[in-house]
C-alpha positions, -999 to +999 in steps of 0.1 A: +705-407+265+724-414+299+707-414+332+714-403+367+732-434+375+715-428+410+687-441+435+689-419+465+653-400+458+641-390+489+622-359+509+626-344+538+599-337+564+595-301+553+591-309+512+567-338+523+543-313+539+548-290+513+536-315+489+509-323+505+496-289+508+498-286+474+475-316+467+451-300+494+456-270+472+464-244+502+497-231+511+517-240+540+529-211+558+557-207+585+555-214+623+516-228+628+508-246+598+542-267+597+539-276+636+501-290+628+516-306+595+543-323+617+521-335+640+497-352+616+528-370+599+538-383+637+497-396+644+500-406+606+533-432+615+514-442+643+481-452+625+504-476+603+515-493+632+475-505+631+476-511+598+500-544+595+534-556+587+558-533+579+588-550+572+613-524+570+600-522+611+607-559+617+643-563+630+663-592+645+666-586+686+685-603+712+682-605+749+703-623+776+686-642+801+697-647+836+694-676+858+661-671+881+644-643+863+613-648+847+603-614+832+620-592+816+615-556+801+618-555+759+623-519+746+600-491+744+598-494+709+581-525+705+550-530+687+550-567+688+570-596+686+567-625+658+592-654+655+610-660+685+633-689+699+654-694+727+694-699+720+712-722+742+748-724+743+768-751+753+808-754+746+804-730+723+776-746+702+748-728+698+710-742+695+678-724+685+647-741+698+617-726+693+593-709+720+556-710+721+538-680+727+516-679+759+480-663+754+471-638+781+443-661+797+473-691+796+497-673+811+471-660+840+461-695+846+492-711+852+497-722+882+533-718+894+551-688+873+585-685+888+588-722+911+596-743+878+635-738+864+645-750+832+649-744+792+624-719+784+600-733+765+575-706+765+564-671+766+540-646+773+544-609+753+524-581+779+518-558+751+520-521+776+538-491+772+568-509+787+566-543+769+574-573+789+582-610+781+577-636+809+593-671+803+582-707+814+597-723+828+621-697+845+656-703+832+681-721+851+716-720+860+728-750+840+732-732+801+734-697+786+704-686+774+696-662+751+661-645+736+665-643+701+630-624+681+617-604+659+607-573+667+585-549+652+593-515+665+575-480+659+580-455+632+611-429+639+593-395+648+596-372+620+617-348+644+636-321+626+620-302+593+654-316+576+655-347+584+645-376+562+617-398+576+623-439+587+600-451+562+613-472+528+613-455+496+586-471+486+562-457+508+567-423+505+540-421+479+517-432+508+526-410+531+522-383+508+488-391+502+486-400+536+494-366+552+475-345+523+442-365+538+450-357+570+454-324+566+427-316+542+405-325+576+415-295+591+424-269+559+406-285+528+371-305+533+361-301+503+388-324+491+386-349+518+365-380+501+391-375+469+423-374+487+411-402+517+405-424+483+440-418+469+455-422+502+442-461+506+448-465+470+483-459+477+486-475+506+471-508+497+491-511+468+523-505+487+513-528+510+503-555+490+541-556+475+556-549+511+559-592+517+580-616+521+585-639+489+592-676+499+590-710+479+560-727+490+556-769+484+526-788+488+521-827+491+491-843+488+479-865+515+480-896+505+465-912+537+431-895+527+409-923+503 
Protein backbone atom coordinates (compact mmCIF):
# COMPACT_ATOMS: atom_id res chain seq x y z
CA UNK A 1 0.00 0.00 0.00
CA UNK A 2 1.73 3.52 -0.66
CA UNK A 3 1.79 6.27 1.75
CA UNK A 4 1.63 10.01 1.80
CA UNK A 5 5.14 10.44 1.03
CA UNK A 6 4.68 13.57 3.33
CA UNK A 7 5.61 15.05 6.92
CA UNK A 8 4.10 18.39 6.99
CA UNK A 9 1.09 17.51 9.73
CA UNK A 10 0.37 20.43 11.45
CA UNK A 11 -2.75 22.61 12.98
CA UNK A 12 -3.58 25.84 13.08
CA UNK A 13 -4.61 27.89 16.12
CA UNK A 14 -8.25 27.65 15.29
CA UNK A 15 -8.30 23.47 14.84
CA UNK A 16 -6.10 23.30 18.03
CA UNK A 17 -8.86 24.97 20.08
CA UNK A 18 -11.37 23.10 18.39
CA UNK A 19 -9.74 20.00 19.49
CA UNK A 20 -9.46 20.81 22.68
CA UNK A 21 -13.00 21.64 23.12
CA UNK A 22 -13.81 18.44 21.93
CA UNK A 23 -11.72 16.56 24.69
CA UNK A 24 -13.51 19.04 27.21
CA UNK A 25 -16.54 17.72 25.51
CA UNK A 26 -18.28 21.44 24.94
CA UNK A 27 -18.41 23.25 21.69
CA UNK A 28 -16.47 26.19 20.87
CA UNK A 29 -18.60 28.85 19.46
CA UNK A 30 -17.66 32.11 17.46
CA UNK A 31 -16.45 35.53 18.82
CA UNK A 32 -16.13 34.83 22.98
CA UNK A 33 -15.17 31.35 23.36
CA UNK A 34 -12.22 31.46 20.64
CA UNK A 35 -10.87 34.90 22.16
CA UNK A 36 -10.76 33.06 25.78
CA UNK A 37 -9.30 29.90 23.95
CA UNK A 38 -6.64 32.09 22.36
CA UNK A 39 -5.68 33.55 25.34
CA UNK A 40 -5.20 30.42 27.36
CA UNK A 41 -2.90 28.95 24.40
CA UNK A 42 -0.72 32.47 24.82
CA UNK A 43 -0.60 32.04 29.12
CA UNK A 44 -0.20 28.22 28.02
CA UNK A 45 3.31 29.13 25.84
CA UNK A 46 4.23 31.22 28.62
CA UNK A 47 3.94 28.55 31.44
CA UNK A 48 6.48 26.44 29.25
CA UNK A 49 8.93 28.95 29.44
CA UNK A 50 8.87 27.75 33.40
CA UNK A 51 8.85 24.52 32.60
CA UNK A 52 12.67 23.95 31.03
CA UNK A 53 14.61 23.60 27.99
CA UNK A 54 13.01 23.96 24.92
CA UNK A 55 15.34 23.45 22.40
CA UNK A 56 13.53 24.35 19.38
CA UNK A 57 13.68 28.10 21.64
CA UNK A 58 17.51 27.93 22.00
CA UNK A 59 19.10 29.82 19.03
CA UNK A 60 22.72 30.97 18.28
CA UNK A 61 22.87 35.10 18.91
CA UNK A 62 25.48 37.54 18.25
CA UNK A 63 26.25 40.94 19.51
CA UNK A 64 28.96 43.47 18.63
CA UNK A 65 30.70 45.08 21.38
CA UNK A 66 32.11 48.50 21.41
CA UNK A 67 35.11 49.89 22.87
CA UNK A 68 34.07 51.51 26.47
CA UNK A 69 30.66 50.14 26.93
CA UNK A 70 29.94 47.83 29.56
CA UNK A 71 26.25 47.01 29.30
CA UNK A 72 24.34 46.28 26.71
CA UNK A 73 20.55 45.65 25.96
CA UNK A 74 19.81 41.75 24.55
CA UNK A 75 16.38 41.44 22.93
CA UNK A 76 13.04 41.47 24.35
CA UNK A 77 12.69 38.02 23.75
CA UNK A 78 15.07 36.54 25.96
CA UNK A 79 14.26 34.05 28.48
CA UNK A 80 17.81 33.35 29.35
CA UNK A 81 21.14 32.83 28.14
CA UNK A 82 23.24 29.46 28.30
CA UNK A 83 26.71 29.02 26.65
CA UNK A 84 28.24 32.05 25.85
CA UNK A 85 31.89 33.21 24.77
CA UNK A 86 33.44 36.15 23.63
CA UNK A 87 34.96 36.20 19.81
CA UNK A 88 38.00 38.13 19.33
CA UNK A 89 39.18 38.94 16.01
CA UNK A 90 42.54 39.71 15.01
CA UNK A 91 43.85 39.72 11.13
CA UNK A 92 41.09 38.06 10.33
CA UNK A 93 41.36 35.08 12.80
CA UNK A 94 38.84 34.55 14.92
CA UNK A 95 39.04 33.20 18.77
CA UNK A 96 36.26 31.96 20.98
CA UNK A 97 37.20 32.19 24.65
CA UNK A 98 34.78 31.39 27.00
CA UNK A 99 33.01 33.90 29.54
CA UNK A 100 32.09 33.24 33.01
CA UNK A 101 28.76 34.07 34.20
CA UNK A 102 28.62 36.77 37.05
CA UNK A 103 25.97 35.91 39.85
CA UNK A 104 23.81 38.87 40.85
CA UNK A 105 25.49 39.28 44.40
CA UNK A 106 29.09 39.05 42.32
CA UNK A 107 28.43 41.45 40.07
CA UNK A 108 26.93 43.93 42.94
CA UNK A 109 30.03 43.53 44.83
CA UNK A 110 32.50 44.33 42.50
CA UNK A 111 34.18 46.99 43.04
CA UNK A 112 35.04 49.02 39.91
CA UNK A 113 32.43 48.09 37.02
CA UNK A 114 33.40 50.30 34.11
CA UNK A 115 37.27 51.64 35.27
CA UNK A 116 39.00 48.15 34.21
CA UNK A 117 39.41 47.74 30.09
CA UNK A 118 40.24 44.61 28.56
CA UNK A 119 39.15 41.10 27.01
CA UNK A 120 35.87 40.35 28.54
CA UNK A 121 36.20 37.73 30.62
CA UNK A 122 33.02 37.92 32.32
CA UNK A 123 29.37 38.56 32.51
CA UNK A 124 26.39 39.29 34.35
CA UNK A 125 22.73 38.31 32.64
CA UNK A 126 19.95 41.09 34.50
CA UNK A 127 17.10 38.86 33.74
CA UNK A 128 14.14 42.12 33.42
CA UNK A 129 11.73 42.84 30.91
CA UNK A 130 14.53 44.43 28.92
CA UNK A 131 17.35 41.90 29.42
CA UNK A 132 20.84 43.25 29.89
CA UNK A 133 24.34 41.76 29.80
CA UNK A 134 27.17 43.73 31.65
CA UNK A 135 30.80 42.72 30.79
CA UNK A 136 34.13 42.65 32.99
CA UNK A 137 36.24 43.92 32.26
CA UNK A 138 34.81 46.59 29.89
CA UNK A 139 36.11 46.03 26.43
CA UNK A 140 38.86 47.94 24.98
CA UNK A 141 39.96 49.47 21.93
CA UNK A 142 42.76 47.16 20.96
CA UNK A 143 40.53 43.91 19.23
CA UNK A 144 37.02 43.34 17.77
CA UNK A 145 34.96 41.85 19.97
CA UNK A 146 32.02 40.02 19.60
CA UNK A 147 29.12 38.30 22.09
CA UNK A 148 28.47 35.11 20.75
CA UNK A 149 25.37 32.95 23.04
CA UNK A 150 22.74 31.02 23.22
CA UNK A 151 19.66 32.33 23.56
CA UNK A 152 16.55 31.01 24.76
CA UNK A 153 13.76 33.20 23.51
CA UNK A 154 9.89 33.12 24.19
CA UNK A 155 7.16 31.24 22.40
CA UNK A 156 5.76 33.15 19.14
CA UNK A 157 2.17 34.42 20.25
CA UNK A 158 -0.38 32.29 18.67
CA UNK A 159 -1.64 35.63 16.81
CA UNK A 160 -3.94 34.94 13.91
CA UNK A 161 -6.79 31.89 14.04
CA UNK A 162 -4.79 30.72 10.73
CA UNK A 163 -1.71 30.70 11.55
CA UNK A 164 0.41 27.72 12.62
CA UNK A 165 1.84 27.94 16.18
CA UNK A 166 6.08 28.20 16.89
CA UNK A 167 6.21 25.07 18.62
CA UNK A 168 7.93 21.66 17.05
CA UNK A 169 5.84 18.99 15.76
CA UNK A 170 6.35 17.04 18.46
CA UNK A 171 4.73 19.01 20.97
CA UNK A 172 1.58 19.63 19.55
CA UNK A 173 0.17 16.66 21.40
CA UNK A 174 1.08 18.67 24.54
CA UNK A 175 -0.37 21.58 23.80
CA UNK A 176 -3.38 19.89 22.88
CA UNK A 177 -3.74 18.47 26.08
CA UNK A 178 -2.35 21.46 27.48
CA UNK A 179 -5.02 23.97 26.28
CA UNK A 180 -8.09 21.29 26.80
CA UNK A 181 -6.89 21.50 30.79
CA UNK A 182 -6.82 24.93 30.70
CA UNK A 183 -9.92 25.45 29.38
CA UNK A 184 -11.84 22.79 31.11
CA UNK A 185 -11.04 25.34 34.32
CA UNK A 186 -13.35 27.70 33.00
CA UNK A 187 -16.05 25.43 30.74
CA UNK A 188 -15.63 21.74 31.93
CA UNK A 189 -14.67 21.04 35.87
CA UNK A 190 -15.78 18.06 35.88
CA UNK A 191 -13.10 16.95 33.61
CA UNK A 192 -10.33 18.82 35.11
CA UNK A 193 -8.23 16.08 37.34
CA UNK A 194 -8.55 13.73 33.95
CA UNK A 195 -7.40 16.12 31.44
CA UNK A 196 -4.64 18.01 33.99
CA UNK A 197 -3.27 14.12 34.22
CA UNK A 198 -3.14 13.68 30.38
CA UNK A 199 -1.71 17.06 29.94
CA UNK A 200 1.60 16.24 32.20
CA UNK A 201 1.61 12.91 30.78
CA UNK A 202 2.15 14.41 27.60
CA UNK A 203 4.24 16.79 28.46
CA UNK A 204 6.75 14.95 30.34
CA UNK A 205 7.09 12.53 27.84
CA UNK A 206 7.80 15.14 25.17
CA UNK A 207 10.05 16.52 27.28
CA UNK A 208 12.02 13.77 28.27
CA UNK A 209 12.91 13.15 24.41
CA UNK A 210 13.33 17.05 23.76
CA UNK A 211 17.55 16.64 24.68
CA UNK A 212 20.46 16.96 23.31
CA UNK A 213 22.26 13.41 22.55
CA UNK A 214 26.13 13.68 23.06
CA UNK A 215 28.96 10.95 23.54
CA UNK A 216 29.82 10.98 27.06
CA UNK A 217 33.55 9.36 28.22
CA UNK A 218 34.58 8.62 31.56
CA UNK A 219 38.17 7.93 33.06
CA UNK A 220 38.73 6.62 36.21
CA UNK A 221 40.93 8.42 38.47
CA UNK A 222 43.77 6.75 38.89
CA UNK A 223 45.31 9.16 41.57
CA UNK A 224 42.62 7.87 44.08
CA UNK A 225 44.24 4.50 46.16
Amino acid sequence: MATSGTTTFNLDVDDIISEAFERCGVQARAGYDLKTARRSLNLLFAEWASRGLNLWTIEQRTLALSSGTFAYNLPTDTVNVLEMVVRSTVNGTSTDITLNRFSRAEWLHTPVKAGTTGRPAQVYIERTNTPVAYFYPTPDNSTNYTFVYYAIRRIQDAGAYSNTTDINFRFIPAMISGLSYYIAMKRAPDRLQVLKQIYEEDFLRTAQEDRDIASVYLVPDRTMS
